[in-house]
C-alpha positions, 0 to 999 in steps of 0.5 A: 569836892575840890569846887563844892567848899568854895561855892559853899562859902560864896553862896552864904554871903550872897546878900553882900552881891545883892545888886550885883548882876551875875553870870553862870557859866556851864560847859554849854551855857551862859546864865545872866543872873541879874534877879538871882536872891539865893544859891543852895544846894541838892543832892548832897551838895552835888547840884546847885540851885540858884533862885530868881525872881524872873526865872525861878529856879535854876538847877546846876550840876557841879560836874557842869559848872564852869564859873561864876561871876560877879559883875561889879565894876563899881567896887575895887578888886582890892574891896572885892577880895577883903569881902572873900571868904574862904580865902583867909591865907591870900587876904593875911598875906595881903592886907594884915601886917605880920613879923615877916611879911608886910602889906606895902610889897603886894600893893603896888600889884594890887592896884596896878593897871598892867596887873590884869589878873590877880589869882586868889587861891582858896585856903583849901588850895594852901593844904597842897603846894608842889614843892621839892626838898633837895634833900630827896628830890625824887620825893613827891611832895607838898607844902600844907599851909595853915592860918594862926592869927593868934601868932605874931607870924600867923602861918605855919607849915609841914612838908608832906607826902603827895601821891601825883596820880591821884592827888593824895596828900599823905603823912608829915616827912618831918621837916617844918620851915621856920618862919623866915624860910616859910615867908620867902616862900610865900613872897614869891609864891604869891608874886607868881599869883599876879599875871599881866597880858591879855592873851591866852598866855600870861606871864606872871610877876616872876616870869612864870606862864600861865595857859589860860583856856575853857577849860582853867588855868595852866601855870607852869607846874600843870603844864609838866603835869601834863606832859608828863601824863598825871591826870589829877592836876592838869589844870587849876579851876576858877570857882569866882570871877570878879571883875574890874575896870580895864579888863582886870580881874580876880580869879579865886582858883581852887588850887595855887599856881606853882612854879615849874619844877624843872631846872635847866640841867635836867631839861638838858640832860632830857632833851640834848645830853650832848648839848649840855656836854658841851655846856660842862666839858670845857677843859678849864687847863686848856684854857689855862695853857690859852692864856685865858686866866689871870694868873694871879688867880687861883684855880678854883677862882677861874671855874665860874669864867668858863662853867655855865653850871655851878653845882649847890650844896643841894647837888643840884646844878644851877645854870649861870645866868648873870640876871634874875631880872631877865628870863631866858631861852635856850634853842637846844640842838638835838643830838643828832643836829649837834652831830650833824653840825660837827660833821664837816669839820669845820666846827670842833668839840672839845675833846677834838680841839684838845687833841689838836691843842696836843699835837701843836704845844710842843712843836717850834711855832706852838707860841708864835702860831699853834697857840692861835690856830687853837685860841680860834677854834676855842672862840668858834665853839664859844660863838656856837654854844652862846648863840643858841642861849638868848635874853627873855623868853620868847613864849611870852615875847614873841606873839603868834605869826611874828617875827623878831630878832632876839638878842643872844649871849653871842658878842661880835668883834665889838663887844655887840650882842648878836642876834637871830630872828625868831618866827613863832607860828601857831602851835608854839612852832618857833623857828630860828635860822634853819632850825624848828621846834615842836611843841612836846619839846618845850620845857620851863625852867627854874633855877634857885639860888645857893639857899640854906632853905630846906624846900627849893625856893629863894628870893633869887629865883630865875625862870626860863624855857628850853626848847628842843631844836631840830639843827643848830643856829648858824651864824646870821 
């Protein structure tokens, strides 16, 4: 049913494409429909009928239908979407002006020319946002929107009960945003609907990716959808293609294109707990006693200096990155790997530099040489974490059988970030010094910032990608 209404509605406002050419597509064919007159329906909406002067009717089972195109590259695609119905939330949003949100911040990603797909989701699409509520994160939900024109801000909005294996929208949990909370949540859900590059992956304006494939689209929520085996969202559908000049086109889809769900601290703990440990465990007196603090300031002014985490008022845990103009990679070592390069000695943990800190504090020389012996396992620890976290995601940085050098949060001597060179092979097989990924253990990521809002979205937003690494990085 999820395809049938907005058929339905484009088929009623066929006169309007009266001399546009059109292209059906079925899983094994491709009609051009240059004469087509009218679409109806058959069997209780189940088989669409499309009627031609050159070659009569032409009977189309939904299950069979992949899209359907109109080819007009003469009208803009700002024109086209205004012409859409069906679509009544995306086209408020985009061209009506309103106490909250106003047209002048998607225009420029409207008429852009990098901007080559602009998803319009249907309004039908709108009554089931993946969402999570800090408050119960465990909680399977969604954010149901709904259109009042007759309100100075037009949209309204419940979090209700979603069941992921079968898609079942259940009853109201009790919590409705206000309308600044439901606004910053809708600028940014509809920035992530505007992607730029032609390749299969595209990245959207908020750093978010996009699959694209036969089969739809993947933004980053259906590809945990996958992984994680639910069977009912595993892709988001086009149901109407426009195109533009310059490869651009408007894809009206039948669900939106959620962010990821997962933060970096979770796919941390998922996939390199005894990474992450290393990333939590800085023992902050240590640092105290190494002279690494302004004395002047007080104690709990010194945690974000050496803490890749804060923890929010939510209790979730937010990874410290200094940008959310810069997405960013994080090449997680498996436990083993970290074990392994622990191992000869060389390298330190924490617990094992504290134990040396504590032999060597109270002996003659503690000021004059201990201190440094244990200042230069410290920074040899910091070197190690820090190059194996880089600038920019390379899912969408790095195309397939290249190589590049990626700059890393490891600074030299000189105050110079160090970098290392990544290879991608097909697959999303990277491989970065002796280290290699492989693909079921990339996760995308998405940090939110402190917010007072009740669902987990903010203007401050940073996204990512951790990925799991068979060794560690060494020093390049």
């Amino acid at each position: 049913m999820k395809k049938i209404l907005p058929i339905i509605l484009m088929a009623s406002s066929i006169g309007a494409w009266a001399q546009t050419p059109i292209q059906v597509q079925t899983k094994t064919k491709m009609y051009d429909l240059s004469d087509a007159y009218s679409i109806t329906f058959e069997n209780g909406g189940q088989t669409q009928v499309i009627k031609t002067k050159s070659q009569g009717e032409i009977r189309v089972p939904l299950a069979d239908l992949k899209q359907i195109y109109f080819n007009d590259t003469l009208v803009t695609l700002t024109d086209q979407i205004k012409n859409l119905e069906g679509c009544e939330i995306m086209k408020t949003i985009l061209f009506e002006e309103n106490s909250v949100l106003a047209p002048y911040m998607f225009a420029p990603y409207l008429n852009a020319s990098n901007i080559t797909r602009v998803f319009i989701p249907t309004d039908k699409a709108f009554e089931a946002i993946p969402v999570v509520n800090p408050k119960t994160p465990n909680l399977p939900c969604v954010l149901s929107v709904t259109l009042d024109k007759a309100a100075s801000f037009p949209f309204r909005a419940q979090l209700k009960r979603y069941d992921p294996e079968t898609g079942e929208v259940g009853g109201f949990l009790g919590i409705t945003p206000s309308s600044a909370e439901l606004g910053a949540f809708l600028k940014r859900l509809v920035m992530n609907q505007f992607a730029f590059g032609n390749r299969k992956e595209l990245k959207t304006v908020t750093g978010s990716m996009i699959e694209e494939s036969e089969e739809g689209y993947k933004g980053t929520y259906e590809l945990e959808a996958t992984r994680k085996g639910n069977k009912y969202q595993t892709n988001v559908n086009a149901v109407q293609v426009l195109n533009g000049s310059d490869n651009r086109k408007c894809i009206i889809t039948d669900a939106v294109l959620s962010e990821t769900l997962c933060s970096t601290h979770e796919a941390l703990q998922e996939l390199s707990p005894k990474f992450l440990q290393l990333l939590e465990d800085i023992p902050l007196d240590l640092m105290d006693q190494l002279g690494f603090f302004d004395p002047d300031y007080e104690y709990w002014e010194r945690t974000p200096y050496f803490s890749f985490f804060e923890t929010l008022s939510s209790g979730k845990k937010k990874f410290r990155w200094n940008s959310t103009a810069v997405n960013y990679t994080i090449f997680a070592p498996t436990d083993e790997a970290l074990e392994a390069a622990f191992r000869s000695g060389i390298l330190l943990s924490w617990d094992e530099i504290r134990a040396m800190a504590d032999n060597l504090i109270d002996s003659a020389d503690w000021e004059i040489k201990g201190k440094y012996e244990v200042l230069e396992k410290v920074t040899e620890l910091f070197f190690f974490i820090n190059q194996h976290i880089l600038f920019g995601n390379v899912m969408t940085d790095i195309p397939e059988n290249t190589e590049s050098k990626i700059t890393t949060c490891l600074l030299t001597g000189n105050h110079t970030s160090q970098t290392v060179s990544v290879r991608r092979d097909k697959g999303n097989v990277f491989s970065v010094s002796t280290a290699k990924t492989i693909p079921s253990s990339i996760r995308y990521v998405k940090e939110v910032g402190e917010s007072n809002y009740q669902l987990f979205f903010s203007d401050q937003m940073q996204s990512g990608v951790v990925m799991q690494i068979d060794k560690a990085i060494t020093n390049e």
